[in-house]
C-alpha positions as CSV (number, residue, x, y, z in Angstrom):
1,X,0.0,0.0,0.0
2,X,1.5,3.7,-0.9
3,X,0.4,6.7,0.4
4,X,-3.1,8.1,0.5
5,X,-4.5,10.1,-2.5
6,X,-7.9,11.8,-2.9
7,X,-10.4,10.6,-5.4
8,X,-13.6,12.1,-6.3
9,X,-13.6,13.3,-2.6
10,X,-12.8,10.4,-1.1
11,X,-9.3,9.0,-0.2
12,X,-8.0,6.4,-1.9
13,X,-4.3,4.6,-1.9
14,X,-2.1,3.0,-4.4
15,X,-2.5,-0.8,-4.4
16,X,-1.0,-3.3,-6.9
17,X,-3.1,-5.4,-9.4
18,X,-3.1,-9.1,-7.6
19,X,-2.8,-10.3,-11.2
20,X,-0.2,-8.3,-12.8
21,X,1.3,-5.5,-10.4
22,X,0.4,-2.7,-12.2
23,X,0.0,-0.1,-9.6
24,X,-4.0,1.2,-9.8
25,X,-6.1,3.5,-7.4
26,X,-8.3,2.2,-4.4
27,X,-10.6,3.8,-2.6
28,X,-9.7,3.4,1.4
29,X,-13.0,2.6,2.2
30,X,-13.2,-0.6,0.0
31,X,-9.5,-2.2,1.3
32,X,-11.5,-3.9,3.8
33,X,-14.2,-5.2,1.6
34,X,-12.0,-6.4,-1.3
35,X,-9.9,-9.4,-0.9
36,X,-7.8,-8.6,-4.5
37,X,-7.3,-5.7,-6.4
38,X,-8.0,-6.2,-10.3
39,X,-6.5,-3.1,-12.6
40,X,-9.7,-2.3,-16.0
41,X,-6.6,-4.1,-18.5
42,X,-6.9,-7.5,-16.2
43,X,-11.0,-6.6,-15.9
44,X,-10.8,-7.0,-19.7
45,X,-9.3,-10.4,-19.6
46,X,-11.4,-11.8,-16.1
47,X,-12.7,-14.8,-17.1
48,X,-8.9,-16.1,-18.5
49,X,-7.5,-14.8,-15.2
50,X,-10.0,-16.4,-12.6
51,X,-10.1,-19.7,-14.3
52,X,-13.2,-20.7,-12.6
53,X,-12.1,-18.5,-9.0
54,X,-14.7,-16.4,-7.7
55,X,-14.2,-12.8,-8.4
56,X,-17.3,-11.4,-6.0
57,X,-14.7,-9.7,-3.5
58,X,-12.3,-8.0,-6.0
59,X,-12.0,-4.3,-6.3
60,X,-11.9,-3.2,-9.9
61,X,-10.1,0.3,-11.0
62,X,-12.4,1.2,-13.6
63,X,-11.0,4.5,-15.2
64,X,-14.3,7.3,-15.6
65,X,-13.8,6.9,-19.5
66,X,-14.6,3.0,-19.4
67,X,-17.8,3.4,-17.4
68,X,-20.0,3.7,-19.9
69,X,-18.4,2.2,-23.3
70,X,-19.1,3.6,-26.4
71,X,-21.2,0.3,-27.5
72,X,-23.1,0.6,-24.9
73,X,-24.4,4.1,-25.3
74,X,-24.9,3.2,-29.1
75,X,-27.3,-0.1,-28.0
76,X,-29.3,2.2,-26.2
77,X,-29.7,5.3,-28.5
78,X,-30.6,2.2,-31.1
79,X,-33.2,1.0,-28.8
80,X,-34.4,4.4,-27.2
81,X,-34.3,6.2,-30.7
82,X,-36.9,4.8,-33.0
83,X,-39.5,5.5,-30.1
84,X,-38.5,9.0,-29.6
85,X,-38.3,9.6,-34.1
86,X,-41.7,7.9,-33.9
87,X,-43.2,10.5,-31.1
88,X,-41.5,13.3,-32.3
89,X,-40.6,13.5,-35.9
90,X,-42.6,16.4,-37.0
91,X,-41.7,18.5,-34.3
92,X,-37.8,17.6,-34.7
93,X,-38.4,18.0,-38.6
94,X,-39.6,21.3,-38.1
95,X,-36.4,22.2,-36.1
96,X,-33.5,24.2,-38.2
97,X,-30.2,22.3,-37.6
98,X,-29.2,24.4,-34.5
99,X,-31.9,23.9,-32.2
100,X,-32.5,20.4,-32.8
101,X,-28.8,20.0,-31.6
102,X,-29.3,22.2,-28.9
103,X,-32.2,19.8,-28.4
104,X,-30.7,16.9,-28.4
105,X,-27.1,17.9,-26.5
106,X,-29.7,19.1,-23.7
107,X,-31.4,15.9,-23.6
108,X,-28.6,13.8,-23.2
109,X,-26.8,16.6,-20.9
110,X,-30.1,16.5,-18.7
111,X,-30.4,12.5,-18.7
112,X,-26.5,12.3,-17.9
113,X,-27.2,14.4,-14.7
114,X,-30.5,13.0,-13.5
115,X,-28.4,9.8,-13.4
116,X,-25.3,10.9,-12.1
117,X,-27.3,12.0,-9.1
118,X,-29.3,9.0,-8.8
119,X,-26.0,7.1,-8.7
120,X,-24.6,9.4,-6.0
121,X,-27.8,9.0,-4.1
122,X,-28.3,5.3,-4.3
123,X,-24.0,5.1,-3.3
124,X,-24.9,7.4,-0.5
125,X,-27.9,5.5,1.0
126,X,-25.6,2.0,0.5
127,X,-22.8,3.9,2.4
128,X,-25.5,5.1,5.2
129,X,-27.3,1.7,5.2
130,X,-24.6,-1.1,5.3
131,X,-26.6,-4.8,5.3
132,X,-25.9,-6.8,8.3
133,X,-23.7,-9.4,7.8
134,X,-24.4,-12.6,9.3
C-alpha cells in the first residue's frame, strides 16, 4: 500500500493489481471489503485470469472513461431512438439544424445528470445503510 491520495472526494491509496502488479487506485473505504485488487486491462481479460475463482470480492479500478463504453451508449440510443423519431418526428423536422442540436445535446446533458445523481444517491444511501452481515 502507498500513500493516501484523494479521489472524487474520497481517499484512496495506491495498491498493486493481484494479477499483474500494475500499480492502480483504491478507494480506502473498499480495502477492507476487497480481498484482490484487479487493474480495467486485467478486468478485460477476467474470465482467462480467474479460471473458474470467484471474483465477488475483488476491487476493480475502472477508469471514468470506461464506465459507460461507447457500445453501450450506441445499443441504447438504437433501442431508445426509433421510439423517440416515432413520437416526435414532425416537431424535430420542423427544427433548423441548431436547435435540434441544442435539443438533443440538452437531452442527453439532462439524462447524464439525473443519473449521475441517482447514482450518487443510491451510493450514498448503500454507504449510510450497510446490510448486516451474518
Amino acid at each position: 500500500m502507498k500513500e493516501p491520495q484523494d479521489i472524487d472526494g474520497k481517499e484512496s491509496v495506491k495498491v498493486n493489481c493481484t494479477f499483474c502488479g500494475k500499480e492502480i487506485e483504491c478507494p480506502k473505504d473498499m480495502l477492507q471489503k476487497s480481498k484482490k485488487h484487479m487493474c480495467y486491462d486485467c478486468f478485460q481479460n477476467a474470465d482467462e485470469l480467474a479460471k473458474g475463482e470467484d471474483l465477488g470480492e475483488v476491487h476493480v479500478d475502472i477508469p471514468m472513461d470506461k464506465l459507460i463504453p461507447e457500445n453501450l451508449t450506441n445499443s441504447l440510443v438504437e433501442g431508445a431512438f426509433p421510439d423517440v423519431w416515432k413520437e416526435r418526428k414532425e416537431e424535430l423536422k420542423a427544427m433548423s439544424k441548431r436547435d435540434l442540436a441544442e435539443e438533443m445535446f440538452g437531452t442527453g446533458a439532462y439524462i447524464a445528470i439525473q443519473q449521475m445523481l441517482a447514482t450518487m444517491k443510491k451510493a450514498e444511501e448503500d454507504e449510510n445503510n450497510p446490510k448486516k452481515q451474518d
